[in-house]
C-alpha positions as CSV (number, residue, x, y, z in Angstrom):
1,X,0.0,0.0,0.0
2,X,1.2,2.8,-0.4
3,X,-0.1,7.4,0.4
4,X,0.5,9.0,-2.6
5,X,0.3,13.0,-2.5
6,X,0.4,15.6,-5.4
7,X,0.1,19.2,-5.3
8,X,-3.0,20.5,-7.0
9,X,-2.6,21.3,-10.5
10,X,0.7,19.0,-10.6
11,X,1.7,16.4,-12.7
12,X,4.0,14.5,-10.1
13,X,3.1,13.1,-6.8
14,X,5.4,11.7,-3.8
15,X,5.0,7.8,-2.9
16,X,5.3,6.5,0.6
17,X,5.4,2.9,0.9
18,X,3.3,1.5,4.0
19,X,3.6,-1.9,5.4
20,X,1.7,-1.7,8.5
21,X,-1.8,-0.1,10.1
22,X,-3.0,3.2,8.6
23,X,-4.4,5.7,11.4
24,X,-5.8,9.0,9.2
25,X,-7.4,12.0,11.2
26,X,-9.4,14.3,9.5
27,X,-10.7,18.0,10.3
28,X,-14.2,15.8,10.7
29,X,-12.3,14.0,13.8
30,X,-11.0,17.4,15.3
31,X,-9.1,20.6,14.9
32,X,-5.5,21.0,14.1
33,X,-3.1,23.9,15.1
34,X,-4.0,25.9,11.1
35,X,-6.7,26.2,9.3
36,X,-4.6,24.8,6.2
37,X,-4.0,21.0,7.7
38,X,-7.4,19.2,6.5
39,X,-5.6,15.5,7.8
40,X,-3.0,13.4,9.0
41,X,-2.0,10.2,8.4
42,X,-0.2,8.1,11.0
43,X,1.7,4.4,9.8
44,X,4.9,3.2,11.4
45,X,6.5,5.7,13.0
46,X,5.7,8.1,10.8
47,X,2.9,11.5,10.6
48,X,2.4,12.9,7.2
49,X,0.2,16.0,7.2
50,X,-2.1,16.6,4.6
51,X,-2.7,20.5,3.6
52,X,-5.7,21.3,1.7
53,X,-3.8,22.6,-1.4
54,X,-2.6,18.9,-1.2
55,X,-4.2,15.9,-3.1
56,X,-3.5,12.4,-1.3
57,X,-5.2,8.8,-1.5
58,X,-3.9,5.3,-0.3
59,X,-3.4,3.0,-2.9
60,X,-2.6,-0.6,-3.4
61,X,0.5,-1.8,-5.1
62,X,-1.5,-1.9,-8.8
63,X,-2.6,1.7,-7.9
64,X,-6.1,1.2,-7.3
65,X,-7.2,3.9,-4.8
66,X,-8.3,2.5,-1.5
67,X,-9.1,5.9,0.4
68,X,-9.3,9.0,-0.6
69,X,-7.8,11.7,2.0
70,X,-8.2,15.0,0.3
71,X,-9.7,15.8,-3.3
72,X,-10.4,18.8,-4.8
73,X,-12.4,18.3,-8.2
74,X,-12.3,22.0,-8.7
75,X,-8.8,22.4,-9.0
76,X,-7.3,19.2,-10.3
């Protein structure tokens, strides 16, 4: 599985392979410190923050998308 996240109106996108438990947090859950962070996603030892100029999904290894995190439709 792996989080993939691409700036809005962006052709590339980052990869983070995951090989354990997903935890995501969304504004829906509770507040963050900005208004900008709309999620974070928690696997391993790791925190990725989502910011909501930021498109981001899971994905499994053939790249079909599992969860959608943030998504835009307006501006991608």
């Amino acid at each position: 599985m792996f989080l993939k996240i691409s700036q809005k109106q962006c052709v590339t996108a980052e990869y983070y392979p995951i090989k354990s438990v997903v935890s995501i947090t969304t504004i829906q859950d509770g507040e963050f410190d900005t208004s900008e962070i709309v999620a974070k996603v928690r696997f391993n030892n790791d925190a990725v923050t989502i910011y909501k100029y930021q498109n981001a999904w899971l994905v499994n290894d053939e790249g079909s998308v599992l969860e959608v995190i943030n998504r835009d439709y307006m501006w991608s």
